[in-house]
N, C-alpha and C positions, 0 to 999 in steps of 0.2 A: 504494500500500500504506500504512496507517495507521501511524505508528509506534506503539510500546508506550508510550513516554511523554515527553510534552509536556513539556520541558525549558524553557523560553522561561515557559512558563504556570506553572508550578513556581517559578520565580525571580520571574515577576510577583508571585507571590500574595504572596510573605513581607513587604512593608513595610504592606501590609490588616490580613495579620494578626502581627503584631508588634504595629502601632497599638495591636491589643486590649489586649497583655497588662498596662497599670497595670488595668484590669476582673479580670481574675484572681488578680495580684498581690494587689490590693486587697480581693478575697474570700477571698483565701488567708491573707492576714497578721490581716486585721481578724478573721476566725473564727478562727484561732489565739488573738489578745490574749485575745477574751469567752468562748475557753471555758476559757483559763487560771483566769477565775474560778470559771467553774460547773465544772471539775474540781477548784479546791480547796478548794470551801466539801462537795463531794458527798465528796471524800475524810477532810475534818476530820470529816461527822456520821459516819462507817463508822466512825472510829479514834475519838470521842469518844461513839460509839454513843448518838446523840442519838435518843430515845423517837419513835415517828412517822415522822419525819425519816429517821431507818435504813433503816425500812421502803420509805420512798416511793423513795429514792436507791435502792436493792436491784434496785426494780420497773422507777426507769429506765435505771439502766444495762442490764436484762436485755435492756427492750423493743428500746433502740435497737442492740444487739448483735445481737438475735436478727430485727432487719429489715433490709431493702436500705436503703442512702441512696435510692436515685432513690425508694423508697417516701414516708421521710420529706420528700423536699424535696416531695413534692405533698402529702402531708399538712399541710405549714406551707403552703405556695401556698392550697391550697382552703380550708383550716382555718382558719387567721385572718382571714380576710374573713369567715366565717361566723360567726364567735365575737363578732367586733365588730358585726356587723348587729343578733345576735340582743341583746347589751350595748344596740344603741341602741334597740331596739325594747320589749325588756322592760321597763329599769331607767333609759332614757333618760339611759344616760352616753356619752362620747365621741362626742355631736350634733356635734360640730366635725372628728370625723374621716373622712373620705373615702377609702375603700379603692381605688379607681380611679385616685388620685394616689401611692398607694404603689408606689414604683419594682421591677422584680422583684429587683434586685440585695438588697435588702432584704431579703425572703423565704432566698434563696439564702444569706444572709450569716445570718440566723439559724437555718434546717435545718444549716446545716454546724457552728457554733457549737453547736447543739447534740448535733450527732454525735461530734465531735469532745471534747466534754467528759466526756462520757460513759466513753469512751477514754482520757482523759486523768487521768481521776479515779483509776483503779486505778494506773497509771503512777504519779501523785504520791503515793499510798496507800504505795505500795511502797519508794518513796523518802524518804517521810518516817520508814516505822518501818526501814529502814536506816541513819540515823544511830545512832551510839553512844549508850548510854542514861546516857553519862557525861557529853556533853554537856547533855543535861535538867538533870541534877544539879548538874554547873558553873551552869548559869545560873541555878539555880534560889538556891545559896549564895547567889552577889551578891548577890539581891533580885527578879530579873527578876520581871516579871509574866505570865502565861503568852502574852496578846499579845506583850510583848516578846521572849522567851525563841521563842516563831515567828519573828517578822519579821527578826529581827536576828544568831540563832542557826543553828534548823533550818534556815527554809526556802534562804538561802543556799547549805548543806550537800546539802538533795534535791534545788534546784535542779540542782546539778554533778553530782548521780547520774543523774538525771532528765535533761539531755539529750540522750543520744545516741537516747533513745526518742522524743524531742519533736521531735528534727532528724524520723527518720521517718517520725511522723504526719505533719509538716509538708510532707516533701515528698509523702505520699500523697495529701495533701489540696489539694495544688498538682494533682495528675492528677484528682482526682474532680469539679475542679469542673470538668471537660469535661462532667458531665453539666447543667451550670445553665443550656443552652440551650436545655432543654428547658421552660424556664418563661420562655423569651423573654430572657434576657440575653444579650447579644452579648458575648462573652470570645472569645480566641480561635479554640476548636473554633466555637461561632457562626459567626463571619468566617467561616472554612474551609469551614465547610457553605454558606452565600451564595456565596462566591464558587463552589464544587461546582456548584450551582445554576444562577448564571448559565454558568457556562464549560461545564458537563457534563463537568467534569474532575475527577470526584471521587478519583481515584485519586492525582494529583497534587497537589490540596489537602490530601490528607490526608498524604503524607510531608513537604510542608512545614511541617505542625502537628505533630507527631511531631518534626520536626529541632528544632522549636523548645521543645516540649514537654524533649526532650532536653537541649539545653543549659541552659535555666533549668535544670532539676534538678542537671546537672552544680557550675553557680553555688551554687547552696545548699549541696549537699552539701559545697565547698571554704570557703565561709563559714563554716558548720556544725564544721569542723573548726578552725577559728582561735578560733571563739565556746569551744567543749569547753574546748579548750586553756588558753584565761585562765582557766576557770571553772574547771578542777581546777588550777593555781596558787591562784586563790584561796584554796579548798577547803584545800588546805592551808597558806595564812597564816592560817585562821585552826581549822584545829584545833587 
């Protein structure tokens, strides 16, 4: 009689795929840092309603909300190799770059990057015109310059508003890129699926990606709680 489930092959698979996870970690963190930017240059043109610029930021937040990720990440997989052919053939720039040498992880790291910013843009949007408007004013007496009166004032302040919604993305975005093996990156669910593969034990690979999926999150989200913590200390040394 068969058993229901291969216990033995369940415990094999976890140090395969464990191995993976600095590949996800590393898609997870690195999209996080790049869309930090591109959410807060796309939230500064909404709140300084920069001509143009408004409009276009409007169009992409809508686009990327109103499509699947596994849409976008083949949109950037197929799309950038095309854009750069048609770049070297038209206007013969980038002759030194080679799309076949492009790693997928790359691809992966900026679909998500820019999923993620996009998200991240209203977030910080939100946060920033949540500061008191008496801070503006304070900083504004001294001298600041409005660069400085950001850097040094707000953004500190939305930051501490801003993460318990950054923890979330973050760790959503630790689960989504289960889909990035589907452009050939080996991350964890990868592993799982190969080892599925060879063993025919996909039921088993997959609770042990799941177990493991689980506790990293677990890991963040107690992180994520100690990071808040100093941050709204902060927050208030320096209102």
């Amino acid at each position: 009689m068969e058993n229901l489930l291969d216990i033995n092959f369940l415990i094999e698979s976890f140090p395969a795929i464990i191995s993976r996870l600095p590949v996800t970690i590393g898609i997870a963190v690195g999209s996080l840092i790049l869309s930090l930017f591109i959410g807060v240059a796309t939230a500064l043109i909404k709140i300084y309603r920069v001509p143009v610029l408004r409009v276009i930021s409007a169009i992409y937040v809508s686009f990327i909300r109103g499509t699947p990720l596994l849409v976008q990440i083949y949109l950037v997989f197929y799309g950038i190799p095309k854009i750069i052919y048609y770049v070297q053939i038209e206007y013969g720039w980038l002759q030194s770059a080679d799309v076949n040498s492009i790693p997928p992880e790359v691809y992966a790291l900026l679909a998500f990057s820019v999923n993620l910013g996009a998200y991240l843009s209203e977030t910080i949007r939100s946060a920033i015109e949540s500061v008191d408007r008496g801070q503006f004013e304070a900083a504004k007496s001294i001298g600041m310059t409005p660069a400085q009166m950001m850097l040094k004032v707000i953004f500190p302040q939305a930051l501490a508003t801003a993460i318990p919604n950054l923890g979330n993305m973050f760790i959503s975005t630790i689960k989504d890129t289960s889909l990035v093996f589907i452009i050939g990156v080996i991350d964890i669910m990868g592993e799982a699926k190969i080892l599925g593969s060879r063993g025919l034990a996909f039921f088993e690979v997959y609770i042990a990606v799941s177990i493991v999926y689980w506790i990293l999150c677990i890991a963040v989200e107690r992180l994520l709680v100690k990071v808040e913590k100093r941050a709204r200390r902060y927050e208030r040394g320096i209102a």
